[in-house]
KEMARTOR-695997 format. One record per residue (C-alpha): y, x, z. Coordinates in nm, 2 decimals. Each point is the difference from the previous one (the first is absolute). Example, Ala and Ser with C-alpha at 12.3 -4.5 7.8 and 13.67 -1.06 7.14 Angstrom:
R      yy      xx      zz
R   -0.45    1.23    0.78
R    0.34    0.14   -0.07
***
This chain:
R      yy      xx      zz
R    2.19   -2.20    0.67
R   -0.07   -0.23    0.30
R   -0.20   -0.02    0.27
R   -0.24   -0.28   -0.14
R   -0.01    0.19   -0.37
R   -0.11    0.29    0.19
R   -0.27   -0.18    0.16
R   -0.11   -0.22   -0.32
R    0.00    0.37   -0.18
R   -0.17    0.19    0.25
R   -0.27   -0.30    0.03
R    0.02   -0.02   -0.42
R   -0.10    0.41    0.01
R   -0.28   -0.01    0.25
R   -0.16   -0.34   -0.19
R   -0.01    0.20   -0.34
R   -0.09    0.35    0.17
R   -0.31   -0.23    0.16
R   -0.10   -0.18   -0.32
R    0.02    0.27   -0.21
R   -0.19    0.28    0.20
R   -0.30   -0.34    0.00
R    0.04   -0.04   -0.39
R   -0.01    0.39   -0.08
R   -0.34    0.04    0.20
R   -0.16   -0.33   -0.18
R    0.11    0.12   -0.36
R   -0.01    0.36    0.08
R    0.30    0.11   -0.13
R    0.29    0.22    0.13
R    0.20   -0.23    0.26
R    0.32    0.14   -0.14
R   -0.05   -0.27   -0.31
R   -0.06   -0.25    0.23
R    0.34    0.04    0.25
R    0.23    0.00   -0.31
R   -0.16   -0.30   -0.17
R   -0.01   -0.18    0.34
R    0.41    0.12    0.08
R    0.07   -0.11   -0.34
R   -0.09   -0.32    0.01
R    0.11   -0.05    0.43
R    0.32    0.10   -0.18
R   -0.01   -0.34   -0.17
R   -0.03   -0.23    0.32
R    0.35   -0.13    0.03
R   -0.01    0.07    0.41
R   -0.08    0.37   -0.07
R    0.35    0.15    0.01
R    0.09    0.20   -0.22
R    0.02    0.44    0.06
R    0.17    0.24   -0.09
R   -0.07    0.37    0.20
R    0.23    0.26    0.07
R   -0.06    0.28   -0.16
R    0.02    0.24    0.29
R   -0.24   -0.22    0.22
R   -0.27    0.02   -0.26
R    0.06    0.40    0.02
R    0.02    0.01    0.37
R   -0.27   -0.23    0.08
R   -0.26    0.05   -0.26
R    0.05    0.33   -0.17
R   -0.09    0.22    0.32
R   -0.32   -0.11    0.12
R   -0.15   -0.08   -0.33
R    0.08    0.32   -0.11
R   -0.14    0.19    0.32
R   -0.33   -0.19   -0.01
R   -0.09    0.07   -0.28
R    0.10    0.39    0.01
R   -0.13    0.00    0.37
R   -0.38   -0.08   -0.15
R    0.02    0.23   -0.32
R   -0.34    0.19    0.00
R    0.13    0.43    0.02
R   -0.35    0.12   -0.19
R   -0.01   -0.23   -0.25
R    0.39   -0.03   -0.14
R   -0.02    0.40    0.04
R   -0.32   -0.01   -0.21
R    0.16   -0.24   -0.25
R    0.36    0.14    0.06
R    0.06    0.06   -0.43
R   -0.05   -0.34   -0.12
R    0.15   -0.15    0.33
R    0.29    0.21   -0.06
R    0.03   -0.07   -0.42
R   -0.04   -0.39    0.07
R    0.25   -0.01    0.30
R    0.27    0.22   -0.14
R   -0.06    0.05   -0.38
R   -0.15   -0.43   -0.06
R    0.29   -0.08    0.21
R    0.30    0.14   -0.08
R   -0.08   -0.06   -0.39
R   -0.06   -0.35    0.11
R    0.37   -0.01    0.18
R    0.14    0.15   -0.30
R   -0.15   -0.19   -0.28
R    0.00   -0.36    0.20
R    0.38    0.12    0.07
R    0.02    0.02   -0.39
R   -0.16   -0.32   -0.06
R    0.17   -0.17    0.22
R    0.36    0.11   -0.17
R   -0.15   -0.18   -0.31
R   -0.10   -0.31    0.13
R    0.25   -0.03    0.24
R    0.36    0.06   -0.23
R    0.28    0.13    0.25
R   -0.22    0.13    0.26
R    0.13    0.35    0.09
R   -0.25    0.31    0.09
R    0.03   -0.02    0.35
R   -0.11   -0.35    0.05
R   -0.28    0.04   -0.31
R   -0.16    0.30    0.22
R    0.05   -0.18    0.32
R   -0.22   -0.25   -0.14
R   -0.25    0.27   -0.16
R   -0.04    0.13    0.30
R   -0.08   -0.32    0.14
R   -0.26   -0.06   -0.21
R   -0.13    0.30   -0.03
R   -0.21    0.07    0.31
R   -0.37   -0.12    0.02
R   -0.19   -0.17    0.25
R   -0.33    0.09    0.10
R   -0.09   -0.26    0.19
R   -0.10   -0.28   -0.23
R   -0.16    0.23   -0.22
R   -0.21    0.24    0.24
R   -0.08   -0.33    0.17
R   -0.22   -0.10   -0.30
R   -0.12    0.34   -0.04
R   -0.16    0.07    0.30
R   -0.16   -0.31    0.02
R   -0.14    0.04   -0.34
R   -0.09    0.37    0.11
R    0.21    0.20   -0.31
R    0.03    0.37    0.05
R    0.15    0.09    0.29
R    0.19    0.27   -0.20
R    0.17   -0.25   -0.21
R    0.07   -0.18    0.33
R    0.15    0.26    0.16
R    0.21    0.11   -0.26
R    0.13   -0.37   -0.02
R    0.10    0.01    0.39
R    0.14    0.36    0.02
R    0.21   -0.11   -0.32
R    0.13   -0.30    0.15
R    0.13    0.20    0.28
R    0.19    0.25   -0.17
R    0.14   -0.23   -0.24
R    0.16   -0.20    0.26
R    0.18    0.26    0.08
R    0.11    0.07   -0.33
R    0.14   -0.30   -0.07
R    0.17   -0.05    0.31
R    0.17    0.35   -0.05
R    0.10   -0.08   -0.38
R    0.13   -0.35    0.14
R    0.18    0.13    0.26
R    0.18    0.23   -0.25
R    0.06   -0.25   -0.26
R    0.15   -0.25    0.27
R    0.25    0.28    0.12
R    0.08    0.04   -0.39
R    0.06   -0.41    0.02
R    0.23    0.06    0.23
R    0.16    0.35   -0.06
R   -0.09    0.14   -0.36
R   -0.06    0.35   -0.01
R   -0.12    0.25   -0.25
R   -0.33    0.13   -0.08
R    0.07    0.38    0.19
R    0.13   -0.23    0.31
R   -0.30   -0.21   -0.05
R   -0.23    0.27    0.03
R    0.14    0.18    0.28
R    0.01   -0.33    0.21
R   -0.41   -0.03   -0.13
R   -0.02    0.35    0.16
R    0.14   -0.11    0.34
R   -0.17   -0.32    0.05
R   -0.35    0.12   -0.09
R    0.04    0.34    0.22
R    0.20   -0.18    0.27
R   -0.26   -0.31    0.01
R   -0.30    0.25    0.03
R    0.17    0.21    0.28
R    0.09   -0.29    0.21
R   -0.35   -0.19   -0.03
R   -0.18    0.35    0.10
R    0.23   -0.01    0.32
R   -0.04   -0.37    0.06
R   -0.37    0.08   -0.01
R   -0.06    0.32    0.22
R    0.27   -0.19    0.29
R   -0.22   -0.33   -0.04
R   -0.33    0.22   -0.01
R    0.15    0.13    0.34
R    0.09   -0.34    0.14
R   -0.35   -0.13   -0.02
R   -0.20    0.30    0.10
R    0.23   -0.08    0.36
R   -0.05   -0.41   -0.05
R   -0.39   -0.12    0.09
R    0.07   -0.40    0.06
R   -0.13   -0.16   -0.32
R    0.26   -0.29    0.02
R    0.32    0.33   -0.03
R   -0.21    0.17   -0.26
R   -0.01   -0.32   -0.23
R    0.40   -0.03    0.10
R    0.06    0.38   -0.10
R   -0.17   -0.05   -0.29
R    0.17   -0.31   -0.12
R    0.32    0.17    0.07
R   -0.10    0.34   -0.20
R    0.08   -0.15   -0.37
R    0.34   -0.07    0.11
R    0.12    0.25    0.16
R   -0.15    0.20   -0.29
R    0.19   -0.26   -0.22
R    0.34   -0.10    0.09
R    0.14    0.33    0.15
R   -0.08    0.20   -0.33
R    0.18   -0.25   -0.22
R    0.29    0.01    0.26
R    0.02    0.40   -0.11
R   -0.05   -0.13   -0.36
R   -0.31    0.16   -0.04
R   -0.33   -0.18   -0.11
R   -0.12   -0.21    0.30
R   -0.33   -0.13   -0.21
R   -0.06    0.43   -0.01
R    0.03    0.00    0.33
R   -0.23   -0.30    0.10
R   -0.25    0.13   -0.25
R    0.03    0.37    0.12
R   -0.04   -0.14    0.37
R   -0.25   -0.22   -0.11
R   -0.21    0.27   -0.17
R    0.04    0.21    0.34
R   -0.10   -0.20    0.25
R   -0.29   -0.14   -0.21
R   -0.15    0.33   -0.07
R   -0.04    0.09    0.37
R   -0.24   -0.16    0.18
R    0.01   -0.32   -0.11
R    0.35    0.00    0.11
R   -0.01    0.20    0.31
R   -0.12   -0.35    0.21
R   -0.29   -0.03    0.22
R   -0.30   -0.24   -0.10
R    0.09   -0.34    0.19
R    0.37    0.00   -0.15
R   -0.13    0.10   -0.35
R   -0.24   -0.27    0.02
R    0.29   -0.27    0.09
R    0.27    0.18   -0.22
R   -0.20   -0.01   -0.29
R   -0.03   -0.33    0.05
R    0.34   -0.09    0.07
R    0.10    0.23   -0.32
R   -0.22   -0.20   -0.20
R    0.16   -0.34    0.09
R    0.34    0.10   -0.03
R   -0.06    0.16   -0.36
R   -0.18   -0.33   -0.06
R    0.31   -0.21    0.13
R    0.26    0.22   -0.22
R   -0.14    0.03   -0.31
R   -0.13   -0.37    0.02
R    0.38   -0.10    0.11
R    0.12    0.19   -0.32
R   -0.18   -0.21   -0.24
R    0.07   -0.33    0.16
R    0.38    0.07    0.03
R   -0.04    0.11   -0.37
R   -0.11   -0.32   -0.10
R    0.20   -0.16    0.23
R    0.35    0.18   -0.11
R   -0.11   -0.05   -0.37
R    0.12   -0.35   -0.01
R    0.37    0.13    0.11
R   -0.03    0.27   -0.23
R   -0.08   -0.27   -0.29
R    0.31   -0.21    0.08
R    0.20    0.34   -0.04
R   -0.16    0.06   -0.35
R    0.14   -0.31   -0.17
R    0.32    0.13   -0.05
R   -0.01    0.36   -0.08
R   -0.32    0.02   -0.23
R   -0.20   -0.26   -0.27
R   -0.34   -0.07    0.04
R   -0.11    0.11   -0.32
R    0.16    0.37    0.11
R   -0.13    0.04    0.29
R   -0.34   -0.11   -0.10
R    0.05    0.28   -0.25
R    0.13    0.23    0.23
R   -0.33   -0.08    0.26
R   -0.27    0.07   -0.31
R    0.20    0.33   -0.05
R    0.00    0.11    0.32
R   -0.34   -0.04    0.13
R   -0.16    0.08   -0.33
R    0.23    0.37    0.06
R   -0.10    0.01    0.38
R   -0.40   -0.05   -0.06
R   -0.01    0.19   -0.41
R    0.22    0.31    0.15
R   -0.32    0.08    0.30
R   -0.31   -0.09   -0.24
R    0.22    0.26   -0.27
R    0.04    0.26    0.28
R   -0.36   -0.05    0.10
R   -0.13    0.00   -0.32
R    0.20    0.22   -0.18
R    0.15    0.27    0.24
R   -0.30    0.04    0.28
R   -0.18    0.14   -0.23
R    0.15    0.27   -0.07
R   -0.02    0.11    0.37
R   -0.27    0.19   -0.06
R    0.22    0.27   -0.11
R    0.12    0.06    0.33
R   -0.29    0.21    0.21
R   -0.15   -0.12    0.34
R   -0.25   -0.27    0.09
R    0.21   -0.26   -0.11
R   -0.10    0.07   -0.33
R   -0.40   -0.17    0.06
R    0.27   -0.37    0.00
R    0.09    0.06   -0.33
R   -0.34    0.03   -0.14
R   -0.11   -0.25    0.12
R   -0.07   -0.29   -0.24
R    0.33   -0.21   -0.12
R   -0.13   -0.30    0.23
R    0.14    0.16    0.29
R    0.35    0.08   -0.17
R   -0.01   -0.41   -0.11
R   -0.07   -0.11    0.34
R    0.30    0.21    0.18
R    0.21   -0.09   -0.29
R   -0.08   -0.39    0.03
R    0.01    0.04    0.38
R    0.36    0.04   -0.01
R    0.10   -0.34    0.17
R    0.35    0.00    0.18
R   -0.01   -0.19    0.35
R    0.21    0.02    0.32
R    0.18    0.26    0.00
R    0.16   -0.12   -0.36
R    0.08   -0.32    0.12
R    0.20    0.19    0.32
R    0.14    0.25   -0.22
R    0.17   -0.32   -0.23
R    0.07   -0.16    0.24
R    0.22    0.25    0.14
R    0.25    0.03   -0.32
R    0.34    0.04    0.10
R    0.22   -0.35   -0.04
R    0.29    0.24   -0.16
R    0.08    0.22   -0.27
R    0.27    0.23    0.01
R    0.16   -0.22    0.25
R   -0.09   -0.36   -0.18
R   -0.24   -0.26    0.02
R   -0.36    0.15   -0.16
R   -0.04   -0.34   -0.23
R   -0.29    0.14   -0.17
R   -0.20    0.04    0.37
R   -0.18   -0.33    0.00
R   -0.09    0.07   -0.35
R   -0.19    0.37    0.10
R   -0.17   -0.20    0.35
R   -0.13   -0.22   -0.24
R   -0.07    0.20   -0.29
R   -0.21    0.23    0.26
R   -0.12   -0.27    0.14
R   -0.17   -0.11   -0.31
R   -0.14    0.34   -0.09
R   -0.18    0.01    0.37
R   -0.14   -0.33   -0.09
R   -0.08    0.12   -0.35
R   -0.18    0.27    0.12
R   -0.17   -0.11    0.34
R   -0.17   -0.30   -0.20
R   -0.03    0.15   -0.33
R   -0.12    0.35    0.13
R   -0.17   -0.12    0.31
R   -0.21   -0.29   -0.13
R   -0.12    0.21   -0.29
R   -0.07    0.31    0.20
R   -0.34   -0.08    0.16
R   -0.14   -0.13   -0.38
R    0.12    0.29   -0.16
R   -0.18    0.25    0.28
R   -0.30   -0.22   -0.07
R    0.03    0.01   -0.43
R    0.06    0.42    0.07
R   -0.33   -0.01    0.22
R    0.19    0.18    0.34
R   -0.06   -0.28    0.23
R   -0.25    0.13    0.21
R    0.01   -0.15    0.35
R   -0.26    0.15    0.19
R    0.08    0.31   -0.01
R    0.29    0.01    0.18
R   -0.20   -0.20    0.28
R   -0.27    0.26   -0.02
R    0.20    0.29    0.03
R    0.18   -0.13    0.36
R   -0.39   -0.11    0.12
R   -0.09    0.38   -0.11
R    0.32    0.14    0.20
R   -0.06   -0.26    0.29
R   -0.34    0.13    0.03
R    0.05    0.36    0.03
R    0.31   -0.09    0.29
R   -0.26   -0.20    0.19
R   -0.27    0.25   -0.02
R    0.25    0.22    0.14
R    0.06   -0.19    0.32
R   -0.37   -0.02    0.04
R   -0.11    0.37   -0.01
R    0.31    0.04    0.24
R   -0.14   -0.27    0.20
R   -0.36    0.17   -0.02
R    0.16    0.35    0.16
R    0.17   -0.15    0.30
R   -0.29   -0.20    0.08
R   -0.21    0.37   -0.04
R    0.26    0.11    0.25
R   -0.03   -0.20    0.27
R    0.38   -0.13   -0.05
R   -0.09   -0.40   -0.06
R   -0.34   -0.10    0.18
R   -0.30   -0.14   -0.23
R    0.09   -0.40    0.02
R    0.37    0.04   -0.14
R   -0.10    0.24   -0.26
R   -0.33   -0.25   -0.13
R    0.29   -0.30   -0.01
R    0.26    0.22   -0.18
R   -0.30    0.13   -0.23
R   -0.10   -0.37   -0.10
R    0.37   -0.07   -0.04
R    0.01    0.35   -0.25
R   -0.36   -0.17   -0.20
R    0.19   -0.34   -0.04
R    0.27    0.16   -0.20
R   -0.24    0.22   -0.18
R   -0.18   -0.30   -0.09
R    0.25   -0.18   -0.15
R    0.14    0.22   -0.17
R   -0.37    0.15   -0.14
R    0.02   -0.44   -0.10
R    0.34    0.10   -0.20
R   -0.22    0.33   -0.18
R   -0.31   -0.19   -0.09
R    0.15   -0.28   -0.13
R   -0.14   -0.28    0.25
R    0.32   -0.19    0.07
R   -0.05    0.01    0.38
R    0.33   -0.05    0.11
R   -0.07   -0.21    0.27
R   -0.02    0.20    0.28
R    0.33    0.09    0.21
R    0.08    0.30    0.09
R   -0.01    0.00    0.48
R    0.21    0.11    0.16
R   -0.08    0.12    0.38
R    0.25   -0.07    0.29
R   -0.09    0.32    0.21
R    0.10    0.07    0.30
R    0.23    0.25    0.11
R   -0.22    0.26    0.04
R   -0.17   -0.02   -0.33
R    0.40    0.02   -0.18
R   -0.03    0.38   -0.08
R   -0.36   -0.03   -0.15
R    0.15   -0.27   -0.23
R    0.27    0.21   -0.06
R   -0.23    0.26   -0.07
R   -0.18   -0.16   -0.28
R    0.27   -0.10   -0.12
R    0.19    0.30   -0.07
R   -0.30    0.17   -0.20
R    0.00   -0.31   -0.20
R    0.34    0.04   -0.08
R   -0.10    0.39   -0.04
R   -0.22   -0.08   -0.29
R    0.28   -0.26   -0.18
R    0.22    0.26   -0.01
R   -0.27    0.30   -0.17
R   -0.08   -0.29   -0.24
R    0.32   -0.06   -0.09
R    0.12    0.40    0.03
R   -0.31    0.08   -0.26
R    0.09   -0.27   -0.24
R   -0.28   -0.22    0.09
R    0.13   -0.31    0.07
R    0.38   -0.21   -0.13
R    0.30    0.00    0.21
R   -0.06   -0.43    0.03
R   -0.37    0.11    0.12
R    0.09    0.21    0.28
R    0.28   -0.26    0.08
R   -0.23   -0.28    0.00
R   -0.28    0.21    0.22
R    0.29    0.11    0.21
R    0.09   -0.35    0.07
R   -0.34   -0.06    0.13
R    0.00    0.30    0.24
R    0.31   -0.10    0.12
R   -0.11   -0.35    0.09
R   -0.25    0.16    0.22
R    0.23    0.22    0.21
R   -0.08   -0.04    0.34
R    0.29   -0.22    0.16
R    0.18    0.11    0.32
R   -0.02   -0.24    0.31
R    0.33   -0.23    0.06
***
């Protein structure tokens, strides 16, 4: 590719990430629709070259830090509350989705061998949460169901990553089942026990590191170095990233200080944005390519056929598992068992919530170009036929998703907003009774502590707004530029603000995204050092 198709692709890929983010917040709808309806038709403008990946710089590049984001922000109560039906959708929904999408494919697909038929299934065959939790929260659905949907997504990945990692060592190398299994053995406990080192040496590193600018660049660094050296010792590197991920995520909200987790949450989110929105594009932008390959090796008529089959195996295996086998859960002691009782709304919704996204679309794209040695011919027909089944689901699934919440009467919107006013109540009265004993102490003098108190009312008032239903969301939360001297009463407050978060969220009182959310705020308050 040349220097100007570069440029006119680059340009081609920011144009349609921009446009599409604008459409998906008019229509409200998950921007992942958007990107690949936007790529697909860039693909057509005869100056848009066209692209074909490599399959090891979609692993390199986009694998790792989609993969530690999201393990990185799993919630630790709630996914241990949940862990059963986390566990029975990520392991049990998908490996009988690899296998029986393997199978499907075999029939609709004559000549396609097992390894290449679960390569595919386990392309296929991981969820993602974000389109779908997206239009849950906002239409305030259980957060249970929510929950389950995320901690799901992020074991699945894994999963699927492992099964395709094994069936594209059988593309290259067959083996036998015994061989198969001891190789499963290795990468899973090799994978964990590299990630769990990766995490307590990075933990280390960033205790010792306090500039925010080498914190974001540790952390940026983390997912690869989790990554690439385990699959150099053939052992899971998306284990790893998720086990390192997990680790640092759980501790302190990543073992950083408050100014770099204010800027590195922002810089996570943008670069998360950037990936996942450069998947979809390049999708619809390598789709035309993919076409041109098509003509020759399959009709339209069968692959058509093939397409129906597929999806309608991807989307009628989950609602069956849901539907059918979660149920029967119950049998199993623990708390878990208060999900199964619930009513079969909620089992619909996860089942119907199963829309594939990114980390599909990086895991197709990543099909080895040989087989045994030769040319793969059949890859361009798997990129496309997943391709279609991401599409299938991501507009099929996500369009209908809010509707169907609404006809099963679980949209309920305010309570979510209600329940983080609640939260952000009890964290600010904190601050102020703290704020009321060092001004009892003599440790701030009367004018600071009146200014900080009518600071303290301002938030209470808004958020006492929030609770009574006034809609007052006017006001902006001040923020004081203190001088030196007043840093360690700021600081002060400030910790027994972040005292309270944590109680609520240690007692069950508040979600994981509440305290995050609250956190945020804190953090944005932290007193800033003098330059």
């Amino acid at each position: 590719m040349s220097e100007q198709e570069l440029f006119t692709l680059a340009v081609a890929i920011a144009v349609v990430v921009i446009l599409g983010r604008g459409l998906a917040n008019r229509l409200e709808i998950p921007e992942a629709i958007v990107l690949v309806v936007l790529g697909m038709l860039a693909s057509l403008i005869p100056q848009v070259p066209n692209i074909t990946l490599s399959p090891d710089i979609v692993l390199l590049i986009f694998v790792p830090p989609l993969i530690y984001h999201a393990a990185f922000l799993s919630a630790p109560r709630e996914t241990r509350e949940n862990a059963v039906p986390i566990t029975a959708l990520a392991i049990g929904a998908t490996g009988v989705t690899i296998l029986g999408v393997g199978w499907v494919s075999r029939l609709v697909l004559p000549g396609l061998g097992w390894a290449p038929a679960l390569a595919f299934a386990a392309a296929v065959a991981p969820t993602d949460a974000v389109a779908a939790t997206s239009v849950l929260s906002r239409l305030g659905a259980p957060h249970r169901v929510v929950t389950i949907l995320e901690g799901e997504s992020l074991i699945n990945d894994a999963v699927a990553l492992t099964a395709f990692g094994l069936a594209v060592e059988a593309m290259a190398h067959p083996f036998t089942i015994s061989h198969g299994l001891v190789r499963l053995v290795e990468v899973v406990a090799g994978g964990i026990a590299y990630g769990l080192v990766v995490g307590l040496v990075i933990g280390r590193v960033r205790r010792w590191v306090s500039d925010p600018s080498l914190q974001i660049l540790v952390s940026l660094i983390t997912p690869f170095v989790a990554y690439i050296p385990a699959e150099q010792f053939h052992v899971s590197g998306v284990l790893a990233t998720v086990t390192t991920g997990v680790y640092l995520g759980t501790r302190t909200e990543g073992l950083l200080q408050p100014a770099s987790r204010v800027s590195g949450s922002m810089f996570w989110r943008t670069l998360i944005f950037l990936l996942e929105s450069a998947l979809f594009v390049l999708l619809g932008l390598e789709l035309r390519s993919v076409v041109d390959h098509l003509s020759t090796t399959i009709s339209v008529a069968r692959l058509a056929g093939a397409a129906a089959a597929l999806v309608a195996a991807v989307i009628g295996i989950r609602l069956a598992w849901e539907l059918i086998v979660s149920p029967l859960l119950r049998l199993l002691p623990g708390r878990h068992s208060s999900y199964v009782q619930n009513p079969w709304r909620q089992r619909l919704v996860i089942g119907w919530g199963g829309m594939r996204g990114a980390i599909t679309l990086a895991i197709a794209l990543s099909l080895p170009e040989l087989l045994h040695g030769e040319p793969f011919t059949q890859r361009s027909t798997l990129i496309f036929l997943a391709a279609v089944v991401v599409v299938a689901t991501l507009i099929g699934e996500g369009l209908t998703l809010a509707p169907l919440l609404r006809a099963l009467g679980m949209a309920q919107s305010d309570q979510h907003r209600r329940a983080e006013a609640k939260a952000r109540a009890r964290v600010t009265e904190a601050g102020l009774a703290r704020l009321d004993q060092l001004a009892e102490d003599g440790e701030v003098d009367e004018d600071t502590a009146s200014l900080y108190r009518q600071l303290f009312e301002m938030r209470l008032d808004r958020v006492r707004a929030v609770l009574d239903d006034t809609g007052d969301g006017a006001a902006a939360d001040a923020a004081a530029d203190g001088a030196a001297s007043h840093r360690d009463f700021r600081a002060e407050l400030l910790q027994a603000e972040r005292d309270k978060l944590a109680e609520l969220y240690a007692k069950g009182k508040i979600t994981d995204d509440i305290r995050r959310s609250i956190s945020r705020t804190l953090d944005l308050q932290e007193p800033r050092p003098f330059h």
